[in-house]
BAKE-570120 format. One record per residue (C-alpha): residue in one letter; x, y, z. Coordinates in steps of 0.001 Angstrom, whole numbers, plus 500000, padded with zeros to 6 digits. Example, Ala and Ser with C-alpha at 12.3 -4.5 7.8 and 13.67 -1.06 7.14 Angstrom:
! residues 2
<res = a x = 512300 y = 495500 z = 507800>
<res = s x = 513670 y = 498940 z = 507140>
This chain:
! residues 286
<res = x x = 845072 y = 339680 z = 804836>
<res = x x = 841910 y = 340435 z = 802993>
<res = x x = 841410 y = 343617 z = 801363>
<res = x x = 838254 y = 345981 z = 802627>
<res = x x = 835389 y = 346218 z = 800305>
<res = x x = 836806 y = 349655 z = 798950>
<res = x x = 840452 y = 348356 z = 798466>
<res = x x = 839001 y = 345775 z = 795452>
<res = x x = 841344 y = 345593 z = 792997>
<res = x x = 840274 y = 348015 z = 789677>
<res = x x = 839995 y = 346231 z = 785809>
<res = x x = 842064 y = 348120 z = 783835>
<res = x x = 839572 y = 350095 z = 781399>
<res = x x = 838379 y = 348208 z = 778167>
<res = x x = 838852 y = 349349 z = 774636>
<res = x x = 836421 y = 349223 z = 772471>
<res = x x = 838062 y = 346508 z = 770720>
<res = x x = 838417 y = 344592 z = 773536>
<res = x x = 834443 y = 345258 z = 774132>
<res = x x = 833848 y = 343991 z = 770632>
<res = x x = 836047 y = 341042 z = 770859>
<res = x x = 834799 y = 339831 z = 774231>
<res = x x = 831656 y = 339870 z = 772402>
<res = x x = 832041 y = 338219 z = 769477>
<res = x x = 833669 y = 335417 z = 771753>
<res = x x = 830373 y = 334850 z = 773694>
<res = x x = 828197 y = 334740 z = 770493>
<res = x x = 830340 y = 332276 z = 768889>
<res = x x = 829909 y = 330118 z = 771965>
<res = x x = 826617 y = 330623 z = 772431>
<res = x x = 825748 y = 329777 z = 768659>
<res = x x = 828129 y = 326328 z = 769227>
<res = x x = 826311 y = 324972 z = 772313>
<res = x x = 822344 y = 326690 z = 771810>
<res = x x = 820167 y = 325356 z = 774634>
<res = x x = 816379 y = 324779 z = 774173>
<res = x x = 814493 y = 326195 z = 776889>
<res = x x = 810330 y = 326527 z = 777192>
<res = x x = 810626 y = 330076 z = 779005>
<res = x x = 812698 y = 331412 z = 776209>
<res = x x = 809625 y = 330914 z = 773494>
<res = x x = 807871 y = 333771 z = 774860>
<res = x x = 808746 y = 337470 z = 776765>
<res = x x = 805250 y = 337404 z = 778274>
<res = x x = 806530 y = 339160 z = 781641>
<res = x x = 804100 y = 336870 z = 783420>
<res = x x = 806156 y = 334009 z = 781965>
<res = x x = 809346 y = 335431 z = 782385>
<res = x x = 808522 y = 335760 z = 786462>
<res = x x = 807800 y = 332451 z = 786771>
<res = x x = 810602 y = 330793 z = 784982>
<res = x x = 813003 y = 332978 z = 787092>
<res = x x = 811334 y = 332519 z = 790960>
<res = x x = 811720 y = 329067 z = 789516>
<res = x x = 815300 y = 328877 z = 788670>
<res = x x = 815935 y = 330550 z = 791893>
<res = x x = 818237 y = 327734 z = 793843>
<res = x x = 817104 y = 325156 z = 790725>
<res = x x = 819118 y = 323484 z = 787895>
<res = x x = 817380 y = 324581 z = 784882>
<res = x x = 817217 y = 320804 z = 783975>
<res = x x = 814663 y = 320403 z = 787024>
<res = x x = 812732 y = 323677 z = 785805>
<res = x x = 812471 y = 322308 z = 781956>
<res = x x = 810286 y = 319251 z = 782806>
<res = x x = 807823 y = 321896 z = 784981>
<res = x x = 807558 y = 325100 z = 783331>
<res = x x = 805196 y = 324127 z = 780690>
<res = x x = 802738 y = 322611 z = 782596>
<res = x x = 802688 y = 325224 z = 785375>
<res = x x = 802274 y = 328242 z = 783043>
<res = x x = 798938 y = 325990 z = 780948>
<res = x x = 797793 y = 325606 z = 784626>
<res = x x = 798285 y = 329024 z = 785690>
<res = x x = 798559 y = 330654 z = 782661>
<res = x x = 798095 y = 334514 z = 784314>
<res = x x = 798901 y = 336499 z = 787322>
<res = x x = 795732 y = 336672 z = 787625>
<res = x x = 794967 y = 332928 z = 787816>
<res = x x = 797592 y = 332234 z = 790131>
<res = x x = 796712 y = 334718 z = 792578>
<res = x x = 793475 y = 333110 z = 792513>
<res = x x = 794225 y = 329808 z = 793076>
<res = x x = 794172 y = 327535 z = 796348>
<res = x x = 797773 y = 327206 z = 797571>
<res = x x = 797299 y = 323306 z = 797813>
<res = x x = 796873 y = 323320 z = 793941>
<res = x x = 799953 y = 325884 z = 793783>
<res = x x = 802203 y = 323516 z = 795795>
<res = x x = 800905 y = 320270 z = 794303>
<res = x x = 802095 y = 321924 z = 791256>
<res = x x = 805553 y = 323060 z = 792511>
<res = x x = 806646 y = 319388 z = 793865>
<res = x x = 809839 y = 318509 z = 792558>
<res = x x = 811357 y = 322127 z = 792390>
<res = x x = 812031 y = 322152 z = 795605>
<res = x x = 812166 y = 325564 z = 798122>
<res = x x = 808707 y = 325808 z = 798526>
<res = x x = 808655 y = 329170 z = 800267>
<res = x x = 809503 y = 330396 z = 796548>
<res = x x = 806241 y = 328809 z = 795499>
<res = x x = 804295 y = 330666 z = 797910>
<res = x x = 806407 y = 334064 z = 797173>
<res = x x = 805128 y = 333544 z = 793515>
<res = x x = 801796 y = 333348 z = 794579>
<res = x x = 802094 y = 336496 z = 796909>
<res = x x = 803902 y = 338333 z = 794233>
<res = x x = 801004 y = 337344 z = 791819>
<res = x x = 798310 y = 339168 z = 794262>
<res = x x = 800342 y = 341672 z = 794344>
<res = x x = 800619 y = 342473 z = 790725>
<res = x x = 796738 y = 342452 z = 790548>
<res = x x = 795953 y = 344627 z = 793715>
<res = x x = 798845 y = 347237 z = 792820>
<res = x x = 799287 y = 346978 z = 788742>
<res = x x = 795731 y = 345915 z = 787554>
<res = x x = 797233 y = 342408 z = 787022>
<res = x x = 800355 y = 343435 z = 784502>
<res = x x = 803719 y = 342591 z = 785822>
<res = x x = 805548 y = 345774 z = 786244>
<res = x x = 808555 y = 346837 z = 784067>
<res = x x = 810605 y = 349168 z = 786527>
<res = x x = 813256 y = 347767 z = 789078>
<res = x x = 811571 y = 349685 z = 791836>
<res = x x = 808086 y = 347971 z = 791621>
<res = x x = 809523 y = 344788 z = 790464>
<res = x x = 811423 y = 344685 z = 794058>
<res = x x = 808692 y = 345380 z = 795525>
<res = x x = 807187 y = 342262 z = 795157>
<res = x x = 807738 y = 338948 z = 797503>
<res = x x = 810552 y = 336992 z = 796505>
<res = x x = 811566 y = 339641 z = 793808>
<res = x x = 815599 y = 340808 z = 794505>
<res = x x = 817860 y = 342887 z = 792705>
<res = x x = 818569 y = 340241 z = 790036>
<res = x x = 815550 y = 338367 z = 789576>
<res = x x = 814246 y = 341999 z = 788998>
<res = x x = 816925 y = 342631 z = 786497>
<res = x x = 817011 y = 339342 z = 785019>
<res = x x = 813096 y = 340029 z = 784305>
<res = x x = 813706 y = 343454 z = 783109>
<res = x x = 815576 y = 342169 z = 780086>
<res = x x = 814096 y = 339699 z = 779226>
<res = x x = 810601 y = 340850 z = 779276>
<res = x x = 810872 y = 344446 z = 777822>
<res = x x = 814380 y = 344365 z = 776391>
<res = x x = 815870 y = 346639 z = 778891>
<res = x x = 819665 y = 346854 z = 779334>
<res = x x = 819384 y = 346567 z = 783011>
<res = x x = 822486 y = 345383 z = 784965>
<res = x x = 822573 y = 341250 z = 786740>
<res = x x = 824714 y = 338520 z = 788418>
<res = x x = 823967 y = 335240 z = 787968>
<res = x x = 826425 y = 332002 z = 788225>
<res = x x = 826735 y = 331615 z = 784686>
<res = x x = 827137 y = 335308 z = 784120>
<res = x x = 829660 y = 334918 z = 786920>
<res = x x = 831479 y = 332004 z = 785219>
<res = x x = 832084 y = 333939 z = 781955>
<res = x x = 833058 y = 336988 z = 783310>
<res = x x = 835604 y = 334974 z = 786129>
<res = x x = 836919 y = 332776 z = 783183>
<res = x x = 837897 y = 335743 z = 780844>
<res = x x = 839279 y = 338693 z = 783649>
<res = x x = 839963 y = 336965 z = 786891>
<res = x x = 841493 y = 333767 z = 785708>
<res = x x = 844552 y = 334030 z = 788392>
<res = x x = 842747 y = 335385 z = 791737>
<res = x x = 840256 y = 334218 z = 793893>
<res = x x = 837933 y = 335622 z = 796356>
<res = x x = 836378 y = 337540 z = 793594>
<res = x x = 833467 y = 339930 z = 794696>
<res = x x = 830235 y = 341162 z = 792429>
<res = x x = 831366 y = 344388 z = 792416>
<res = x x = 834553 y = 343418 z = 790251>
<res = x x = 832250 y = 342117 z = 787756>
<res = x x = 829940 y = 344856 z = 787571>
<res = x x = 831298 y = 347432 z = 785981>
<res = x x = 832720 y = 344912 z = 783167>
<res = x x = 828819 y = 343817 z = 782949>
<res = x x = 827853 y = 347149 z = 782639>
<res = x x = 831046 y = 348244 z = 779760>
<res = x x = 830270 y = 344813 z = 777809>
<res = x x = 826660 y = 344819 z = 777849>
<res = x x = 824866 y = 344819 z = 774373>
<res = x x = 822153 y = 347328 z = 774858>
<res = x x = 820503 y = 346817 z = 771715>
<res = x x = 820272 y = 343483 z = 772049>
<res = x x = 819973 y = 342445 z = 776501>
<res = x x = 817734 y = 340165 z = 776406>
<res = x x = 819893 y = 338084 z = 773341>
<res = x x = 823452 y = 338797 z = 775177>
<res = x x = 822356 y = 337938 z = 778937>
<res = x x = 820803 y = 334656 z = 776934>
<res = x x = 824341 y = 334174 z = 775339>
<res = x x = 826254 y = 334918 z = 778766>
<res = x x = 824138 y = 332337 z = 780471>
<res = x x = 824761 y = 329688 z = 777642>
<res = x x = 828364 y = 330348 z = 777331>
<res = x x = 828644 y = 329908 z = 781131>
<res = x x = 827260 y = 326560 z = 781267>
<res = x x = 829789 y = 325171 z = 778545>
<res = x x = 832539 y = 326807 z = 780507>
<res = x x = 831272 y = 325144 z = 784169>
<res = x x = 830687 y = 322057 z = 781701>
<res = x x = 834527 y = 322138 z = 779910>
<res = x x = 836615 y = 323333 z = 783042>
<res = x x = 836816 y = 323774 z = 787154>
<res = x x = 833728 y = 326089 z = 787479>
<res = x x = 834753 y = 329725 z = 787247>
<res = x x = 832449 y = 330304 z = 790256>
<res = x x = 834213 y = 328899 z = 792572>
<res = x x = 836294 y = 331756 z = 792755>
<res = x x = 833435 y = 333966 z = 794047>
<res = x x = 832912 y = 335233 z = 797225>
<res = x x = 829426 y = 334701 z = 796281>
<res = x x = 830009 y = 330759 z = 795552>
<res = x x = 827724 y = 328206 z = 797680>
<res = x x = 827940 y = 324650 z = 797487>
<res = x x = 824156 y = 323410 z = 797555>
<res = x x = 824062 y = 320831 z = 800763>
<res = x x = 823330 y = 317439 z = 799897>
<res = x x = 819107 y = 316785 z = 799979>
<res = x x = 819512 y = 313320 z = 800229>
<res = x x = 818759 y = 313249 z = 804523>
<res = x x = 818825 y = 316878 z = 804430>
<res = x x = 816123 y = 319056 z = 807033>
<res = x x = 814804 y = 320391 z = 803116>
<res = x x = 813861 y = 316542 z = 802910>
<res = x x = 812038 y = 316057 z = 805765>
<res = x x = 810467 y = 319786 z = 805063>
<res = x x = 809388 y = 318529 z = 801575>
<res = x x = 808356 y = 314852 z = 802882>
<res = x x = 806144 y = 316490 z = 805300>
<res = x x = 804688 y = 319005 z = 802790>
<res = x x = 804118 y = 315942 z = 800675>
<res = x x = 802270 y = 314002 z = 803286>
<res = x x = 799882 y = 316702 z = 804264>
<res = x x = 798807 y = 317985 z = 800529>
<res = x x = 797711 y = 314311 z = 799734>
<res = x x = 795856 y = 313654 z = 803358>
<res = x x = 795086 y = 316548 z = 804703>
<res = x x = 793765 y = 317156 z = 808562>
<res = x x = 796864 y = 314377 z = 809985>
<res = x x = 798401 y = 314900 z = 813226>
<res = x x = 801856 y = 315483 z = 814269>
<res = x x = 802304 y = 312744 z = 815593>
<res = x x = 800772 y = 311118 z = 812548>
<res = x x = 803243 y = 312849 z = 810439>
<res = x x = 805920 y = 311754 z = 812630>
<res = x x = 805288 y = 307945 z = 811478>
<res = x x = 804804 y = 309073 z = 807727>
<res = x x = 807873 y = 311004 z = 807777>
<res = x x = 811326 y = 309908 z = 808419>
<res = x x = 813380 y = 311486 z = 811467>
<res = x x = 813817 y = 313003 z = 815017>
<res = x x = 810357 y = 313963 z = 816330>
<res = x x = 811311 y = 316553 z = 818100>
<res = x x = 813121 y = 318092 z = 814392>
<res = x x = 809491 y = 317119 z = 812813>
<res = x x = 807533 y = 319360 z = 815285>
<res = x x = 809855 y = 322120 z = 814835>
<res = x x = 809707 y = 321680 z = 811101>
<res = x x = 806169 y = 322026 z = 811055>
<res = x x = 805931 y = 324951 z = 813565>
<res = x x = 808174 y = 326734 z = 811473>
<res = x x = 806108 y = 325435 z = 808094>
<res = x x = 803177 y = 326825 z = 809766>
<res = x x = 804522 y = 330149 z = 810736>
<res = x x = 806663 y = 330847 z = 806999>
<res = x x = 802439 y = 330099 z = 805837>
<res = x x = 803183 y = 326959 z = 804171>
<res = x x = 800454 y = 324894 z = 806094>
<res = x x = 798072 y = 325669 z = 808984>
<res = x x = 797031 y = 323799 z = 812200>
<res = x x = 793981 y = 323670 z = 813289>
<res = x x = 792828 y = 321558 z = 816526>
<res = x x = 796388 y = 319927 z = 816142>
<res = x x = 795821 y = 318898 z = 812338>
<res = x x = 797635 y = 320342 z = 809885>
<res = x x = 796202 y = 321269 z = 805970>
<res = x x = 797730 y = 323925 z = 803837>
<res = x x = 795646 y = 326487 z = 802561>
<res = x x = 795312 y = 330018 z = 802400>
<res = x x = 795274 y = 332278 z = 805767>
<res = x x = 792594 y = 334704 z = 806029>
């Protein structure tokens, strides 16, 4: 029988040795296996947002090949709350999720109406933006202004699994917290979450993932014939010829009509594309 939320099993308290060991085991990893990564060559908070909405949901294999050339395109909040959304999205094919694309831009006007155009450095503003949740806001908080603010992510979740929960399953975020929180390096977040991450990908890389034992774990559906398919294939159709029909769509775009209609109702209402006189286009709503 599964234990309540407030039943979780308690870590046993961590010495400071222990703390400094645990530590020095990440580093070491970390310095073995280094990754290269474009969003890691600068803490402009700007550019720390984007690479993060974009790793949202995305392998950051998918993310390397894009990141450059988004951020040279839209190289300010600014600029990419000013932009057309056709350009935006033109510019997001191949990462997939476009909703995420269109919270970015949201977020963007947001940061100039409310903060004069700076991305904000406190966890309340920060989740006040679209798109922004508790870890994308803590993930930006440390690596943008060096704050030692608390975040989950898979990796994170791999290392932390691997070292304290190696014989249970089922493991909830709240478990891990408070050994986050005890083994952070607060004089040096933004370097240790980098490490964490790092180390997590050689351990998903060398073993069973860790991950797996979270609650928290979902496997990613196949896309291959997937409804994000036909969402993206009919995203895809409209940015290059805009002003087609649904039922022009329908022969462009592979699958069930009747799915294709209520893809693009749905598209239409999320603000992804509009119809107008039964033709879609995407661009910006009033």
């Amino acid at each position: 029988m599964k234990k309540p939320a407030d039943q979780l099993p308690i870590t046993p308290p961590l010495t400071e040795s222990d703390v400094e060991r645990f530590r020095a085991t990440v580093y070491a990893a970390a310095r073995a296996n280094p990754r290269t990564l474009p969003w890691r060559e600068s803490v402009d908070p700007y550019r720390v947002l984007v690479s993060e909405v974009m790793l949202q949901q995305t392998q950051a294999d998918r993310v390397t090949g894009k990141f450059a050339d988004f951020v040279a395109r839209f190289p300010t909040a600014p600029a990419l709350a000013s932009a057309e959304l056709s350009e935006l999205l033109t510019a997001w094919q191949g990462l997939g999720y476009n909703r995420r694309a269109l919270a970015l831009k949201r977020a963007s006007e947001a940061i100039v109406d409310r903060f004069g155009g700076e991305v904000p450095s406190t966890r309340k503003e920060l989740e006040s933006l679209p798109g922004i949740g508790p870890y994308t806001a803590g993930a930006i908080m440390a690596f943008a202004f060096y704050l030692p603010e608390l975040f989950i992510e898979t990796n994170i979740r791999s290392v932390f699994i691997h070292h304290f929960f190696q014989d249970r399953t089922g493991i909830h975020d709240r478990e891990l917290l408070p050994l986050v929180a005890t083994t952070l390096d607060r004089s040096r977040p933004r370097d240790w979450y980098n490490a964490l991450m790092d180390y997590g990908v050689v351990l998903k890389r060398d073993l069973p993932n860790p991950s797996r034992k979270s609650i928290h774990h979902l496997r990613q559906s196949r896309f291959e014939g997937s409804n994000r398919q036909q969402r993206s294939a009919l995203l895809k159709a409209v940015l290059a010829q805009p002003g087609l029909s649904a039922n022009e769509l329908a022969v462009r775009v592979t699958g069930d009509r009747e799915q294709i209609a209520l893809n693009l109702a749905r598209m239409e209402k999320e603000g992804l594309m509009v119809c107008t006189h039964g033709r879609y286009s995407v661009t910006d709503r009033p």
